[in-house]
C-alpha positions as a LaTeX table, in Angstrom:
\begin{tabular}{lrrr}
\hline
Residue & $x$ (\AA) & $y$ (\AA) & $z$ (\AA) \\
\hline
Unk1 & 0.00 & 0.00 & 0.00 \\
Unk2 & 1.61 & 3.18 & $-1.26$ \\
Unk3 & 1.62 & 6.77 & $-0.48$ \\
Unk4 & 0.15 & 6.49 & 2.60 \\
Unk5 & 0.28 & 8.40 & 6.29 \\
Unk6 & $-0.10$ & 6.36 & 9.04 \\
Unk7 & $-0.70$ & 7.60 & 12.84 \\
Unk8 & 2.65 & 9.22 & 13.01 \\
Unk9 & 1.79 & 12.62 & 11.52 \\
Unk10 & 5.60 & 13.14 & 11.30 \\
Unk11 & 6.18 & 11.09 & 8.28 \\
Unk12 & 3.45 & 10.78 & 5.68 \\
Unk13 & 3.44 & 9.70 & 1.88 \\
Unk14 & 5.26 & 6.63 & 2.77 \\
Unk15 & 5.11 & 3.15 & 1.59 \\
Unk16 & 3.54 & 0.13 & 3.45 \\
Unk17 & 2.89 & 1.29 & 6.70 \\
Unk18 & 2.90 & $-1.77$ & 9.05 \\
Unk19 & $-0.10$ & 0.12 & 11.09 \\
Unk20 & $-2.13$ & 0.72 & 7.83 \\
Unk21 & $-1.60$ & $-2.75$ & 6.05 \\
Unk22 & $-2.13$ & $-4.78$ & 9.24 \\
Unk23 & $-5.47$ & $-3.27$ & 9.93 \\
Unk24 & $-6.49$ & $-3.77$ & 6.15 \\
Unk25 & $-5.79$ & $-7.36$ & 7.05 \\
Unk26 & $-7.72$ & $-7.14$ & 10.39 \\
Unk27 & $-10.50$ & $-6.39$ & 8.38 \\
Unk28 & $-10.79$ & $-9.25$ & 5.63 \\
Unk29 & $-10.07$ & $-11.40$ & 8.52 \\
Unk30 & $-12.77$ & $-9.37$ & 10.82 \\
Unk31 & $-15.23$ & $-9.24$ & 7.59 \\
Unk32 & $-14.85$ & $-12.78$ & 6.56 \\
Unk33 & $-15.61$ & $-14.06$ & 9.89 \\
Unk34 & $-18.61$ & $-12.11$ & 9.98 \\
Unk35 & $-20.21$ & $-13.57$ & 7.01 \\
Unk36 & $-19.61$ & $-16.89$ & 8.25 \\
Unk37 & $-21.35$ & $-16.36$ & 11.28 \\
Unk38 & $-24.23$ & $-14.56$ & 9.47 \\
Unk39 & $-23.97$ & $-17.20$ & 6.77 \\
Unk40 & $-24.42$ & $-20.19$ & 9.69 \\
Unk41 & $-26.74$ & $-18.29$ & 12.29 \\
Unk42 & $-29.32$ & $-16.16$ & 10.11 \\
Unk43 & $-29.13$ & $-17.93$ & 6.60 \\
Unk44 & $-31.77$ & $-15.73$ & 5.69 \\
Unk45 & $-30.72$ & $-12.42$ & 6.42 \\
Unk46 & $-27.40$ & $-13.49$ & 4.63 \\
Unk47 & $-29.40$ & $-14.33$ & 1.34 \\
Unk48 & $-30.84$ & $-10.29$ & 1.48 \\
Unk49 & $-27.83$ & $-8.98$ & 2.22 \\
Unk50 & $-25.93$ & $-10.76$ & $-1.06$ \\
Unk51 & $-28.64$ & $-10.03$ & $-3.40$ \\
Unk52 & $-28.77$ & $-6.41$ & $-1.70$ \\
Unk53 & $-25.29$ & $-6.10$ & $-2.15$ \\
Unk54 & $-24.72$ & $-8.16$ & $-5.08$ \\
Unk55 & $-21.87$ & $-9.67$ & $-3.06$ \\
Unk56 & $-20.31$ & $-12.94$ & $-4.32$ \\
Unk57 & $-18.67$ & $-15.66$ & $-2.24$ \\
Unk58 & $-15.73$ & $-15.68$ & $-5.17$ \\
Unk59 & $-14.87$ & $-12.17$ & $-3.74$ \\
Unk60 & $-13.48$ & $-14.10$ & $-0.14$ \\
Unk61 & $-11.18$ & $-15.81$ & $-2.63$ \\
Unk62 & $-9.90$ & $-12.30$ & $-3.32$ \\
Unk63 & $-9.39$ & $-11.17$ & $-0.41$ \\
Unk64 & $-7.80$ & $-14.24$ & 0.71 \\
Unk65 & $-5.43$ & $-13.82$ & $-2.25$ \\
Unk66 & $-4.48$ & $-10.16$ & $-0.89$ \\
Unk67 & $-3.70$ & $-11.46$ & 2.54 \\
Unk68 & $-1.14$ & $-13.59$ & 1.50 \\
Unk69 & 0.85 & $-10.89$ & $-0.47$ \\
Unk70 & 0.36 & $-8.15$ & 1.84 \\
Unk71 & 3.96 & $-7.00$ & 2.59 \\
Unk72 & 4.66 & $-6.42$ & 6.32 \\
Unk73 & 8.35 & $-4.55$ & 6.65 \\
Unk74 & 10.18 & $-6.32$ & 9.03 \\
Unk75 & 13.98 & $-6.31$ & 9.93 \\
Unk76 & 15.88 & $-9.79$ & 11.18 \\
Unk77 & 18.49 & $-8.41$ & 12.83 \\
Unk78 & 15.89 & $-6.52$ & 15.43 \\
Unk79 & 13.49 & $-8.81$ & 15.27 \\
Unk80 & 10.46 & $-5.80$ & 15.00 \\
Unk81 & 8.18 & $-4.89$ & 12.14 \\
Unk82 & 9.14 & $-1.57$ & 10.49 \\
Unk83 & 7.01 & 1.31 & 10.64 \\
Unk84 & 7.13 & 1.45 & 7.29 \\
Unk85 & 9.46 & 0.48 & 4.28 \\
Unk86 & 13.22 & 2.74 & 4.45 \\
Unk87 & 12.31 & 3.69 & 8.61 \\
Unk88 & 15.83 & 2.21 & 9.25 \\
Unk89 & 17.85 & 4.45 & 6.34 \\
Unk90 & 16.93 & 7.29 & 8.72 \\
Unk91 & 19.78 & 9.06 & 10.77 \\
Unk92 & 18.97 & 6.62 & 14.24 \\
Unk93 & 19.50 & 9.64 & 17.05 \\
Unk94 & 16.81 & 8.72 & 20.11 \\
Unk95 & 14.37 & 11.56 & 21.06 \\
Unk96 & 16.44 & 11.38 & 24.62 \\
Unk97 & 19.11 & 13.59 & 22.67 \\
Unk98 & 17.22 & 15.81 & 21.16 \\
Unk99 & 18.54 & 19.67 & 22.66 \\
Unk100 & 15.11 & 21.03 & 25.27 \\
Unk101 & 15.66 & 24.33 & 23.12 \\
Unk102 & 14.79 & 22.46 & 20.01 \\
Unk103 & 11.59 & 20.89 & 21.77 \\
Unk104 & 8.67 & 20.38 & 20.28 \\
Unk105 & 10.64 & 20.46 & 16.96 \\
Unk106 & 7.49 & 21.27 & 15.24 \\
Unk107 & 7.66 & 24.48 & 16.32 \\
Unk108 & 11.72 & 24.38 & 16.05 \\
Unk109 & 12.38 & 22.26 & 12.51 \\
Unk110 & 11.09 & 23.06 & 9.41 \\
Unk111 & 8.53 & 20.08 & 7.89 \\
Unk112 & 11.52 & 18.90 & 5.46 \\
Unk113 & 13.80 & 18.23 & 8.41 \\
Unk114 & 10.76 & 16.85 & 10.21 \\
Unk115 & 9.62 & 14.63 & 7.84 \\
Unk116 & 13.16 & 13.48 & 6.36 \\
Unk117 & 14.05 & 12.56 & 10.67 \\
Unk118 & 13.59 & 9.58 & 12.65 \\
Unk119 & 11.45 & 10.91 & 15.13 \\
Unk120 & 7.79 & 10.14 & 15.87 \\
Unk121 & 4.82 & 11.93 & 16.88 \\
Unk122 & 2.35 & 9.80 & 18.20 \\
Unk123 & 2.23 & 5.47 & 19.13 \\
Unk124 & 2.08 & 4.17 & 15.25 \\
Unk125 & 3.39 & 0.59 & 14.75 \\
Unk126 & 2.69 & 0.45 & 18.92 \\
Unk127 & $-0.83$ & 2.13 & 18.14 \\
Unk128 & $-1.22$ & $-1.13$ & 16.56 \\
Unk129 & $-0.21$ & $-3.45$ & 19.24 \\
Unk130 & $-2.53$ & $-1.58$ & 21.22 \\
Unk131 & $-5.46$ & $-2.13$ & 19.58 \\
Unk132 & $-4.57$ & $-5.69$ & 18.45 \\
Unk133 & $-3.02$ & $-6.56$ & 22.03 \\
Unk134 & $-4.52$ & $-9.80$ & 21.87 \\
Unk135 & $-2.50$ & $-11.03$ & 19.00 \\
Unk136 & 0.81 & $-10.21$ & 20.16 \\
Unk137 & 2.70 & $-11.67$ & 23.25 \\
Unk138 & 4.06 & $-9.88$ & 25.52 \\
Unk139 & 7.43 & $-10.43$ & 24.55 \\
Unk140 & 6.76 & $-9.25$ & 21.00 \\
Unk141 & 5.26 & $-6.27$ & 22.87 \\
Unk142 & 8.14 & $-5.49$ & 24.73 \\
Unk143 & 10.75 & $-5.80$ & 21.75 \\
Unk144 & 8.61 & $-3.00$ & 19.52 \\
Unk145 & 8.15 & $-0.99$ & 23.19 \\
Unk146 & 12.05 & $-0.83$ & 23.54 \\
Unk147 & 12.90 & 0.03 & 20.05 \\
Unk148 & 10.44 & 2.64 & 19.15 \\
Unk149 & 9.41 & 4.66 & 22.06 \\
Unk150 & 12.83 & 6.21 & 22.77 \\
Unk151 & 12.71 & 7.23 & 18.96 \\
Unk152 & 8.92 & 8.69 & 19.81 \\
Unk153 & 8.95 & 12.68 & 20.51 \\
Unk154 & 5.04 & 12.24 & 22.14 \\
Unk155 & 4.16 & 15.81 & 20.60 \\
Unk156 & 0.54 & 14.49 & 20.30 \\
Unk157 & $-1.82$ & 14.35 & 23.18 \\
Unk158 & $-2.89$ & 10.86 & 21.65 \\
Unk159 & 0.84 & 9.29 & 22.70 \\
Unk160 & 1.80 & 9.54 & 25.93 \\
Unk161 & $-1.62$ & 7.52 & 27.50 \\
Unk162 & $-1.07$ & 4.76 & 24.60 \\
Unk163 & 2.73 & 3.95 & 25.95 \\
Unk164 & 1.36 & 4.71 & 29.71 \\
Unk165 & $-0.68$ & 1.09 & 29.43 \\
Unk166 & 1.71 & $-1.07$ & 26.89 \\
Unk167 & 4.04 & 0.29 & 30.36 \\
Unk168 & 1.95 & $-0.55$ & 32.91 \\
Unk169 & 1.53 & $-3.69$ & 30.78 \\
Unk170 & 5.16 & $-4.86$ & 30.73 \\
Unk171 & 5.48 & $-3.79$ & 34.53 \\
Unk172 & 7.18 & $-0.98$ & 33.96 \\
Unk173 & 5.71 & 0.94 & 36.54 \\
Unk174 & 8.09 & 4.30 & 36.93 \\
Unk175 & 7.87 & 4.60 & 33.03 \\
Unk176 & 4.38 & 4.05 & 33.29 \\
Unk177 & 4.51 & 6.82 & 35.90 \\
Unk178 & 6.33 & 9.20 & 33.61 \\
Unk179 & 4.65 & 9.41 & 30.89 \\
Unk180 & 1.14 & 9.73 & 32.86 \\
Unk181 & 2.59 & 13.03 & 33.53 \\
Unk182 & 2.63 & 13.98 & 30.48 \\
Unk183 & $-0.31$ & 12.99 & 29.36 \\
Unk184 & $-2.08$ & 14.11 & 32.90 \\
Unk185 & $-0.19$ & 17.68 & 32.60 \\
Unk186 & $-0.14$ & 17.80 & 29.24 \\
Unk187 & $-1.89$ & 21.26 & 29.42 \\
Unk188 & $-1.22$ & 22.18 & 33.04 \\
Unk189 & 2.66 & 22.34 & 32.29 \\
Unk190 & 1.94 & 23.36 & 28.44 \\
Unk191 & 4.46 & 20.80 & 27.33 \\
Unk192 & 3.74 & 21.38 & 23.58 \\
Unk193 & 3.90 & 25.43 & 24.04 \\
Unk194 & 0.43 & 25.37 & 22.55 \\
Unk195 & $-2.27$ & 26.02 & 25.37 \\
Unk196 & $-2.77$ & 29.36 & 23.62 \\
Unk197 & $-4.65$ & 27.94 & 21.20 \\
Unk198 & $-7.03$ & 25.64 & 23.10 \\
Unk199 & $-7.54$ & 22.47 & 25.26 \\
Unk200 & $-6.09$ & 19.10 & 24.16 \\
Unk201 & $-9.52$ & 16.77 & 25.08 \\
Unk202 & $-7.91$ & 13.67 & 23.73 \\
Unk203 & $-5.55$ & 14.13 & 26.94 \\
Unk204 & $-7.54$ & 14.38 & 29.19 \\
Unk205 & $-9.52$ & 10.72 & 28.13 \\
Unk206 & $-6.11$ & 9.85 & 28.04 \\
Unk207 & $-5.62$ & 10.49 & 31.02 \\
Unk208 & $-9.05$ & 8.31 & 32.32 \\
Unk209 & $-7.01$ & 5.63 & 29.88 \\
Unk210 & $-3.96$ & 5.61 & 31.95 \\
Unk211 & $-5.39$ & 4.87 & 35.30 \\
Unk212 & $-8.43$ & 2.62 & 33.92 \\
Unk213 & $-6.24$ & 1.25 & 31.63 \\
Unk214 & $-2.79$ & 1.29 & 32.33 \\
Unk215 & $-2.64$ & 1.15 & 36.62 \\
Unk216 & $-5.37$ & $-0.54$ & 36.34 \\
Unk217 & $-4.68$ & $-3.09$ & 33.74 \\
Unk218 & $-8.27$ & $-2.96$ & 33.49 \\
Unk219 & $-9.42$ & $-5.27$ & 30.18 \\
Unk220 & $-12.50$ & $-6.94$ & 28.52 \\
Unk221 & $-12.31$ & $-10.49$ & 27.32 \\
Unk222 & $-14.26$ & $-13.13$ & 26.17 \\
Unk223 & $-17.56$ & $-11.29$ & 28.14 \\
Unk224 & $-14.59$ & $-10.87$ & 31.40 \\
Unk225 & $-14.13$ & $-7.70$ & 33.07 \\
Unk226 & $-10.47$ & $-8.22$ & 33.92 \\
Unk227 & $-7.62$ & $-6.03$ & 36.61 \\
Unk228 & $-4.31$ & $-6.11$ & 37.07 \\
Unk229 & $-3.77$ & $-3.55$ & 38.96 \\
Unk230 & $-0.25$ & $-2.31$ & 39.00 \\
Unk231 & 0.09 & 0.87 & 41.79 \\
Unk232 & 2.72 & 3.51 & 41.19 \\
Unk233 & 5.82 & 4.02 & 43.87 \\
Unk234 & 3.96 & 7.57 & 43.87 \\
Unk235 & 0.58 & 6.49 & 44.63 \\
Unk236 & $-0.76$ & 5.31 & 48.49 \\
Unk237 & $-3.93$ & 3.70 & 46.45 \\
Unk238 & $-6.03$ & 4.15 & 43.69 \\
Unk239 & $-10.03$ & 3.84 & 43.30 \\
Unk240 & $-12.60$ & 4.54 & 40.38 \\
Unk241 & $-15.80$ & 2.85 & 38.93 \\
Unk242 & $-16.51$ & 1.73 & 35.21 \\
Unk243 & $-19.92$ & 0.57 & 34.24 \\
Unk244 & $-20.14$ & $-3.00$ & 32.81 \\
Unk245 & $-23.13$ & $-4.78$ & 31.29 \\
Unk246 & $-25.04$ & $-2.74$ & 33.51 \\
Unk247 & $-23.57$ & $-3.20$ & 36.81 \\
Unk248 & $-21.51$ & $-0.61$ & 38.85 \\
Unk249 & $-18.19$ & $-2.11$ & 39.64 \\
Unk250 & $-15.94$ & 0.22 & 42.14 \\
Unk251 & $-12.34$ & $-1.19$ & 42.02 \\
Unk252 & $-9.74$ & 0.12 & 45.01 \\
Unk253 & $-5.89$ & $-0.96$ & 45.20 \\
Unk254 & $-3.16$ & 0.07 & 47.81 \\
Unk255 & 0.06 & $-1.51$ & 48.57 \\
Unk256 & $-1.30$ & $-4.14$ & 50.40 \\
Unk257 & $-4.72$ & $-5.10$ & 48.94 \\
Unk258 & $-7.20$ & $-5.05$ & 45.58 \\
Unk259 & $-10.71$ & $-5.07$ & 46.41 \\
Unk260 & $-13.34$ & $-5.21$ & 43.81 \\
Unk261 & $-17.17$ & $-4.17$ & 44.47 \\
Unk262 & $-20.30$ & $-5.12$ & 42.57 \\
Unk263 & $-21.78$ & $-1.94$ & 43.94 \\
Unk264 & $-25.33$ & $-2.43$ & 42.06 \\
Unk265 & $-26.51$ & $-4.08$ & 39.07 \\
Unk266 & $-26.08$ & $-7.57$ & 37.02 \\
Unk267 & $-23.81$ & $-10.19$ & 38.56 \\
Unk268 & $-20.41$ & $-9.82$ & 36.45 \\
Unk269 & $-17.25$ & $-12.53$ & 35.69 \\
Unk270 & $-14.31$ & $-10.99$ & 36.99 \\
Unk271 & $-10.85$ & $-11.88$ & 36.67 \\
Unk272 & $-8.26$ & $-10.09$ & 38.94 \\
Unk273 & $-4.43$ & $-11.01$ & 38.65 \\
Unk274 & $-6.22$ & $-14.68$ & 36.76 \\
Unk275 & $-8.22$ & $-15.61$ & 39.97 \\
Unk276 & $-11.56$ & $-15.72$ & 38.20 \\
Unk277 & $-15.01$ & $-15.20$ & 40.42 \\
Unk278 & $-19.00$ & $-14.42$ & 39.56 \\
Unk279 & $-19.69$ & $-10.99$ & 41.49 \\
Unk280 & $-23.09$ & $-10.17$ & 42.71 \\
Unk281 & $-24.85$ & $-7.34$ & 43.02 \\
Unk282 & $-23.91$ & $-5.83$ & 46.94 \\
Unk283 & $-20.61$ & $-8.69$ & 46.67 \\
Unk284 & $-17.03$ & $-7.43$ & 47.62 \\
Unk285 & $-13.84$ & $-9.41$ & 46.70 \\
Unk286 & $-10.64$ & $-8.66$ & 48.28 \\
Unk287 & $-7.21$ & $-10.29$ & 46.29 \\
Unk288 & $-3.19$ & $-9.39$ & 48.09 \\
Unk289 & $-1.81$ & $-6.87$ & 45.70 \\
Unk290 & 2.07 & $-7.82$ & 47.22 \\
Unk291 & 1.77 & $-11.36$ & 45.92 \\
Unk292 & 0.87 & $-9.96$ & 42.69 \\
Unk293 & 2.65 & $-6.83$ & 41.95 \\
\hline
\end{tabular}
């Protein structure tokens, strides 16, 4: 896929983006296994919706065919997908170098020197592993982590909560820590020199991200409201409540204990730290964070 931009805004009319070209794949896999489950659970809706859509099963074959070329850039000797065909020919200097007087460089560089540099805006080939976390191990996670976030300027409020949960997530908690600053005081200490012109709201759900999300570890699968809560060294405890098939849940975690509440509503699965339980409506249950952390 050719001449395309992908989430980092620093680089853009670039060839095969690994972001852009794995979520075209996400979605002939996503699309294809919708059709079969229309196809086998409402045969008659699926008959409508071909003739509607004059769609023909030969088309899958397509699709299929388009999967199996799609080119993913990856390099052997790091062992990570490129962000894109060339990202390697760039001059490799980490963000970590980068003068404070030049910072944020779009304010500093000129878009040529920007966009001919190494250095990214926002989460791109890690947006990715975000949203697709369940089809990378950790390990994977925590090569692509390593390599590309000390390259990643975070001069987007959509960056800093991404990296704050694929932290939290490799137990990285003072990283984790760090960059919830910045994503928490993102307009409070007008990193980005921009507050003149308006409110970043993206940070600020980034910021609801981070805790939920990143300390904690909070997740949905397979119908599972899952924690693993993971408390910062600056941090006594943490509490907040997220609504879940229609059920209050109020989660609190210090240094010594989780406790999970089923404060009103529908009796929920929950999994904390893989100790799975059915909580009730008015039910309370209490896990040691120290065994866990």
């Amino acid at each position: 896929m050719l001449g395309v931009t992908g989430p980092n805004e620093y680089e853009n009319n670039i060839n095969n983006n690994w972001y852009t070209n794995y979520g075209a794949l996400w979605c002939f896999r996503y699309t294809q296994e919708i059709i079969d489950l229309v196809k086998k659970e409402f045969p008659e809706h699926y008959k409508d919706i071909c003739k509607k859509t004059k769609f023909d099963e030969k088309e899958i074959e397509r699709w299929q065919d388009i999967q199996s070329r799609m080119y993913m850039p990856f390099d052997e000797s790091k062992n990570v997908f490129l962000q894109q065909e060339g990202f390697l020919d760039k001059e490799m200097i980490p963000a970590s170098e980068l003068p404070k007087e030049q910072r944020p460089i779009n304010q500093h560089w000129s878009w040529d020197r920007i966009l001919r540099s190494v250095y990214i805006k926002q989460a791109d080939t890690l947006q990715g592993f975000y949203f697709f976390e369940h089809e990378f191990s950790k390990e994977e996670l925590e090569r692509h982590f390593d390599f590309y976030e000390p390259y990643t300027v975070h001069e987007s409020s959509l960056s800093p909560c991404v990296h704050v949960i694929q932290a939290a997530a490799l137990n990285r908690p003072q990283k984790a820590y760090e960059l919830y600053l910045r994503t928490s005081r993102l307009d409070l200490d007008d990193y980005n020199n921009e507050v003149a012109e308006g409110l970043h709201i993206t940070s600020m759900a980034g910021t609801w991200m981070s805790v939920v999300k990143g300390f904690g570890g909070m997740r949905v699968e397979e119908g599972k409201l899952i924690f693993n809560p993971l408390l910062p060294d600056q941090w006594e405890s943490c509490k907040f409540n997220v609504f879940f098939r229609s059920a209050n849940i109020e989660i609190f975690f210090d240094k010594q204990k989780v406790v999970v509440n089923n404060l009103e509503g529908n009796t929920v699965p929950i999994i904390v730290y893989e100790k799975a339980t059915e909580l009730a409506e008015n039910q309370t249950f209490e896990i040691d964070y120290l065994k866990h952390s």
